[in-house]
N, C-alpha and C positions, 0 to 999 in steps of 0.2 A: 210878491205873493208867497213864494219860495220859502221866504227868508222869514217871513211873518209866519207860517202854519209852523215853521220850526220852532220858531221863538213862543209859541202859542200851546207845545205841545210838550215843550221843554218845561216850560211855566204850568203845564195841569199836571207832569209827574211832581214837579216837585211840590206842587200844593196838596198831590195825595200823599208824598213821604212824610209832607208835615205832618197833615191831617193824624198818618197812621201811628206817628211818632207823638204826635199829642193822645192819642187815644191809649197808646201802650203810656203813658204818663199815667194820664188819668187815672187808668186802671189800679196802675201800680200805688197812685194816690188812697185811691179806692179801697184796696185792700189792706193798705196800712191804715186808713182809719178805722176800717171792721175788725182789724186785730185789737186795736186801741181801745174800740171800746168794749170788748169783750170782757167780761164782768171772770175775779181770777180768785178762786178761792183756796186757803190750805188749813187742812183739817186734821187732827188729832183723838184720839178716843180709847175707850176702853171698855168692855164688857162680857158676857157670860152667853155660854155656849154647852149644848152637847156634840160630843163625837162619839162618833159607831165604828169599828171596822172591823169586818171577817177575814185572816189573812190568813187562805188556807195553807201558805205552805209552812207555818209554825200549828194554828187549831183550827178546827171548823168551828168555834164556840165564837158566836158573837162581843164583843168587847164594847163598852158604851161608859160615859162618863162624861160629868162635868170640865167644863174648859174655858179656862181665862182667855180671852182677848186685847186683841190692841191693835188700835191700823192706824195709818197717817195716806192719807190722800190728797193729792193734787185735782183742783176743778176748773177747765176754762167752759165761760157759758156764754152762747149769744141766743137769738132766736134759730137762727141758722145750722150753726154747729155747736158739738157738744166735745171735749175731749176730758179723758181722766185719764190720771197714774195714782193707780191704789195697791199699797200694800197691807197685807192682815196675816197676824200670826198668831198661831195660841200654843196654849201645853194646858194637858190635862192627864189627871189620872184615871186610867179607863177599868172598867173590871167586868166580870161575868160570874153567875152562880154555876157551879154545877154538880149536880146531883147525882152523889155516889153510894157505895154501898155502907159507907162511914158517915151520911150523911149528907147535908148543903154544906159546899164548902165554896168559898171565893177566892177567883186570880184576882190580881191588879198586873196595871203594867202601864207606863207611861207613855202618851200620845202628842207627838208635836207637830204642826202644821202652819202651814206658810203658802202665802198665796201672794202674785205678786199679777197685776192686770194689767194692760193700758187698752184702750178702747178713741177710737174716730169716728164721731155719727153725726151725721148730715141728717137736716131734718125734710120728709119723704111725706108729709100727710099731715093734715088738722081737719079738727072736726070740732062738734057742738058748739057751733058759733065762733069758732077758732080757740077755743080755749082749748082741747087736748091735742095734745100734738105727738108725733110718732119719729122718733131719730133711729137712724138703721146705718151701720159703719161695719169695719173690720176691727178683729179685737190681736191681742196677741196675749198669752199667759202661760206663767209657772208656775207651776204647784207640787208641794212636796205634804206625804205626810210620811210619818216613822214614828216605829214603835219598837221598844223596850219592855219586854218582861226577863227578868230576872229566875225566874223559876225556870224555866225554858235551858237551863244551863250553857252549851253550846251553840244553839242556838235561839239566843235570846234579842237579837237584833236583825227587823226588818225596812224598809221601805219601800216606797216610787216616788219618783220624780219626773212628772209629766211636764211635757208644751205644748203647745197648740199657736193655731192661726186660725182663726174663726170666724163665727158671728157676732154681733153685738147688738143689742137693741134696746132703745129705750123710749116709755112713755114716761109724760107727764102731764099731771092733772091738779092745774093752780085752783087754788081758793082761797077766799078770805073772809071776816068776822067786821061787822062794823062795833065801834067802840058805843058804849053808853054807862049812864051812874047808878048804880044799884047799892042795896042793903046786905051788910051778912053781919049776924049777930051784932045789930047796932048801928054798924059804921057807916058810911058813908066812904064807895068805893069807887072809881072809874075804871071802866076799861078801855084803853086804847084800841085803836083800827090796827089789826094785825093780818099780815097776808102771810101764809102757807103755799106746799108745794107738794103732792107726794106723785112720788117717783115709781116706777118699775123697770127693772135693766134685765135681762137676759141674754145669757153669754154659752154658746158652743162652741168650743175648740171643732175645726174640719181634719185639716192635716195636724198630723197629732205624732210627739215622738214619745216615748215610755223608759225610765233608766229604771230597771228591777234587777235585782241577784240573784240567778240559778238555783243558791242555796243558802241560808242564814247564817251567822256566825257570830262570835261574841265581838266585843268592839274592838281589843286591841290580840285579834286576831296572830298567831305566830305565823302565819303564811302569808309573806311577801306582797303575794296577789293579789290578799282578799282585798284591798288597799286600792289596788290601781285600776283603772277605767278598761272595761272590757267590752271590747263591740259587743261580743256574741247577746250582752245585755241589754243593748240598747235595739230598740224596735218602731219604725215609721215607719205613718201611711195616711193613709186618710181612715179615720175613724181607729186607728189601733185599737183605744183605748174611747168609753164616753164616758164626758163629765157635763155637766149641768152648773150654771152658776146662775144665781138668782138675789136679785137683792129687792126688797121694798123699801123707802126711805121718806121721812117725813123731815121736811125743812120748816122750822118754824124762824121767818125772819124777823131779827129785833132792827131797831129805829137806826139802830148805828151802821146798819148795813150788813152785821155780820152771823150768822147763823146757828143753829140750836139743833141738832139732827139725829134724829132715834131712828136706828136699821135692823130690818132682820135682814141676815143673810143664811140662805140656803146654798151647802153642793153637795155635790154626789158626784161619785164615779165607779166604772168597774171598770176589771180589765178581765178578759178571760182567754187567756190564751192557749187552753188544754190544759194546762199546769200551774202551779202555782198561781192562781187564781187570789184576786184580793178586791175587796168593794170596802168603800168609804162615805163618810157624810161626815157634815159639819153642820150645824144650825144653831144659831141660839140671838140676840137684841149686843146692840151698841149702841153708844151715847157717844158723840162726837160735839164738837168747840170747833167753827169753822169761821175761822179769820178772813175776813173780804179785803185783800191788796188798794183794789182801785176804787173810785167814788162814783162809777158811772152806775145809770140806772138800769136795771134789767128791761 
């Protein structure tokens, strides 16, 4: 009997090693085919924008102007999870009036910007019959803008260059058109069954670091220093600095799988640190070309 309960108890651990050893299988089966089939998109674009920035320690005179863009973003999509790596950069020429005793007269001065994101969101909520759905993750982002005015003489060159580790958050709200044949001057037209998507993402940096220069200079400064990275300029914490990111996006998907996508993006930031004080924005549409990798279905 001895010899049985051992043999008996020997034989149910090692039925539960199996068991747990096919389960850690399973799983890992599990999550490589959720990776697989997650639908993987790369995107390209181009389009127009303003920028605003007050940098007071060159003028308190607001600066605003038009600004080229261009971004290239990375998309993996399931129902589940959501990730992206997006980069967007512009240059524009910004200016301001202002009003002297000689008249309206105008600065210009050159504005470049660069924003680089990646974003993890799990999906947290759905609603109206399960079609809107709510993703909420951690973000991480760089952002730089700088500015160049040339009248400014000495100092004619400023920037920041923030990062963060954030928030991120994103809805989406699918819809679609059924196809039918209609008339326009004449013809005889179809329109196919086309499904849509549009998107809203929301991103706050928390812990937040800030690179700003104590004092402006020209670019190829004679002082060794101006050149080299100094703590005393760099600044973290939680909320240093707020910025805001915002984007709206309409996916219009063709039959081939691969996508059509008009964005506005909004940001903003200030920093106010007693001194040298500077606030910023960006806003303006983009038109992207987004290539779909794999053939699986959403």
């Amino acid at each position: 009997m001895r010899y049985f309960l051992l043999i008996f108890i020997s034989a149910l651990f090692f039925s539960i090693s199996v068991q747990a050893q096919e389960t850690k299988q399973e799983r890992k089966t599990r999550k490589k085919t959720e990776r697989k089939a997650r639908d993987k998109y790369l995107g390209a674009g181009i389009g127009f924008a303003k920028m605003s920035a007050k940098d007071k320690a060159t003028s308190p005179l607001l600066y605003s102007g038009p600004t080229l863009l261009s971004n290239l973003d990375y998309l993996v999509h399931s129902d589940k999870l959501i990730k992206t790596v997006e980069f967007t950069a512009g240059v524009s020429e910004i200016r301001t009036d202002k009003d002297t005793h000689y008249g309206l007269t105008r600065s210009y001065a050159y504005g470049f910007y660069f924003n680089f994101r990646f974003t993890h969101n799990q999906k947290v909520l759905q609603f109206a019959k399960d079609k809107i759905k709510w993703y909420v993750g951690p973000g991480i982002n760089i952002t730089n803008f700088s500015r160049i005015n040339y009248k400014f003489g000495n100092s004619l060159y400023n920037y920041e260059y923030m990062a963060g580790i954030g928030v991120s958050s994103r809805m989406e709200f699918p819809f679609s058109y059924k196809g039918k044949d209609f008339k326009f001057l004449g013809m005889k037209l179809h329109r196919r069954d086309r499904q849509l998507l549009l998107t809203w993402k929301l991103y706050v940096p928390v812990f937040t670091s800030i690179y700003r220069p104590n004092y402006v200079s020209i670019l190829n400064f004679i002082d060794p220093e101006a050149s080299v990275f100094k703590s005393e300029n760099l600044h973290s914490g939680i909320f240093t600095f707020f910025e805001i990111q915002s984007d709206i996006e309409l996916f219009y998907f063709l039959h081939n799988g691969n996508i059509l996508k008009l964005s506005y993006l909004w940001e903003y930031h200030q920093y106010k640190p007693g001194k040298n004080e500077v606030q910023g924005a960006i806003n303006g549409l983009n038109f992207s070309f987004v290539f779909k990798f794999n053939k699986s279905n959403q």
